[in-house]
C-alpha positions as CSV (number, residue, x, y, z in Angstrom):
1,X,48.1,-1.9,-8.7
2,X,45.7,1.2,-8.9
3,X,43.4,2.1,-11.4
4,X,42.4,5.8,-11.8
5,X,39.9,7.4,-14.3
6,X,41.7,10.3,-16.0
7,X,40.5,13.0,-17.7
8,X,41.8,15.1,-20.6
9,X,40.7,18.6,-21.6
10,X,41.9,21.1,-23.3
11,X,42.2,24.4,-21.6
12,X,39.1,23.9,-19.7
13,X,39.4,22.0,-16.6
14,X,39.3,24.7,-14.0
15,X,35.9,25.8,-15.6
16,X,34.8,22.3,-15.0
17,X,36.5,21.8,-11.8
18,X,34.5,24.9,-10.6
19,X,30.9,23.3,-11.8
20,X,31.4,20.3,-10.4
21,X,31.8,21.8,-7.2
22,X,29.2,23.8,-7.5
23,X,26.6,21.3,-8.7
24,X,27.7,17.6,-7.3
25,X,27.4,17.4,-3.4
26,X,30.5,16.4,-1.9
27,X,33.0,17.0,-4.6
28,X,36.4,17.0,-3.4
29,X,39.4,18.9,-5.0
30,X,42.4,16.7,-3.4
31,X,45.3,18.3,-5.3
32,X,46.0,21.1,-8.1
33,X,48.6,21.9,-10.3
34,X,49.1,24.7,-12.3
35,X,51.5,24.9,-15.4
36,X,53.4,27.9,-13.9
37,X,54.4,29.4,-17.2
38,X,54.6,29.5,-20.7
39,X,51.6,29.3,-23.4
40,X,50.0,27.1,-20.5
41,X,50.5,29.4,-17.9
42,X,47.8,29.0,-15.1
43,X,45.6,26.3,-17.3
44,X,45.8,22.6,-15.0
45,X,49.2,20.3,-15.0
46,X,47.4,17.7,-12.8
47,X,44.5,17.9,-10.6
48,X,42.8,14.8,-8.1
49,X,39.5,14.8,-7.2
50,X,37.0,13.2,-5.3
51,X,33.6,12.2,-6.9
52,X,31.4,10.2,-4.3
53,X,34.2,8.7,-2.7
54,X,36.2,7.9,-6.0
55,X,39.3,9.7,-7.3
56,X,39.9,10.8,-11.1
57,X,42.7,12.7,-12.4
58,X,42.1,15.9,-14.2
59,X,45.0,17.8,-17.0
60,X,44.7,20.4,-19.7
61,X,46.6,18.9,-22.3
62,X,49.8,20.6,-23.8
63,X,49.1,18.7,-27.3
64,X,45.9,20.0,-28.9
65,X,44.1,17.1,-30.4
66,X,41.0,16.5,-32.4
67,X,39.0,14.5,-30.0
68,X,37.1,14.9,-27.1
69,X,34.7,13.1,-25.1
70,X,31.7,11.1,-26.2
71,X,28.9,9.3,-24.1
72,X,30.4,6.1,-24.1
73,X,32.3,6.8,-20.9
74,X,30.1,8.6,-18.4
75,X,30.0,9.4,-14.9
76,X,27.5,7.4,-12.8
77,X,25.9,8.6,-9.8
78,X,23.7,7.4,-7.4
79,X,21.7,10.2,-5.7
80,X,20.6,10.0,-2.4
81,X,17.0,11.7,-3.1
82,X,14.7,13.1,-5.9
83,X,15.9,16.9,-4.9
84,X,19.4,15.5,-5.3
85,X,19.1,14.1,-9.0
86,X,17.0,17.5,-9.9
87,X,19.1,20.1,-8.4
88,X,22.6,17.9,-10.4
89,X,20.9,18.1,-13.4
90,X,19.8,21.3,-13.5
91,X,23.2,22.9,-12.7
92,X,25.0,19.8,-14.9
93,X,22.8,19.8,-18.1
94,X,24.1,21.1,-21.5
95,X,22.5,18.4,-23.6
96,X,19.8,15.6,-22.5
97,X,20.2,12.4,-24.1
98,X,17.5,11.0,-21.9
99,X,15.9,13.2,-19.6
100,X,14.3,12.9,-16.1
101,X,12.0,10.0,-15.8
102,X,11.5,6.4,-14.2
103,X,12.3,4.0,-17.1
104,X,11.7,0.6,-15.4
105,X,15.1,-0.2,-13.9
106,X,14.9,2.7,-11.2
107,X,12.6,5.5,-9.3
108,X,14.6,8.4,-11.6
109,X,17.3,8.5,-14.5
110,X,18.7,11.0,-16.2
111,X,22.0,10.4,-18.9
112,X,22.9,14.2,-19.9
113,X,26.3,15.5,-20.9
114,X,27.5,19.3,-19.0
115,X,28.9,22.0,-21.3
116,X,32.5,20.1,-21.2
117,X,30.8,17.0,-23.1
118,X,31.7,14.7,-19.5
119,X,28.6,12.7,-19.6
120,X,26.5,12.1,-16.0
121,X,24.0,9.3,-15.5
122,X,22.1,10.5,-12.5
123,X,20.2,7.9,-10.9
124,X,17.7,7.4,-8.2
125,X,17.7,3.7,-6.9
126,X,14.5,1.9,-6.3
């Protein structure tokens, strides 16, 4: 058995695909599918990625529906350095719910959501 984080937009996973790349260091595309016609024409069937060494799965979904994400399920990272956690959460950063500081249980921590409402802890081990 596998288990394999999967996540649901609608209509705007390539945007998010493309940030991610751009702002988390060795984010992997692995596979892409585009619906190849129709009202979904071009938006993402199925996508794998890599996120420091983990795979999720990645669809615009045909059904519109009224929910989205919420902080509850977030992605954690650990960062190798200060620069690291910085640079992420500048490129990352649409809201703060806590912002860039050591709060006891490690050097740096950051919990922000990016403009697709995917939450990030960033953190920087002791």
């Amino acid at each position: 058995m596998k288990a394999t984080p999967f996540l649901m937009f609608q209509g705007q996973a390539k945007d998010a695909l493309a940030l991610w790349q751009s702002a988390v260091p060795g984010f992997e595309v692995l596979e892409l599918n585009e619906h190849p016609e129709g009202d979904m024409a071009g938006q993402v069937m199925t996508a794998r990625i890599r996120i420091g060494g983990a795979e999720w799965l990645v669809n615009d979904s045909p059904p519109v529906h009224n929910f989205s994400f919420t902080p509850s399920t977030s992605i954690f990272v650990e960062c190798d350095d200060e620069a690291q956690l910085r640079d992420m959460a500048e490129k990352l950063t649409a809201s703060v719910m806590m912002p860039i500081d050591n709060y006891g249980f490690s050097r740096l921590f950051t919990w922000i959501a990016d403009p697709f409402n995917i939450s990030w802890q960033l953190n920087l081990p002791e």
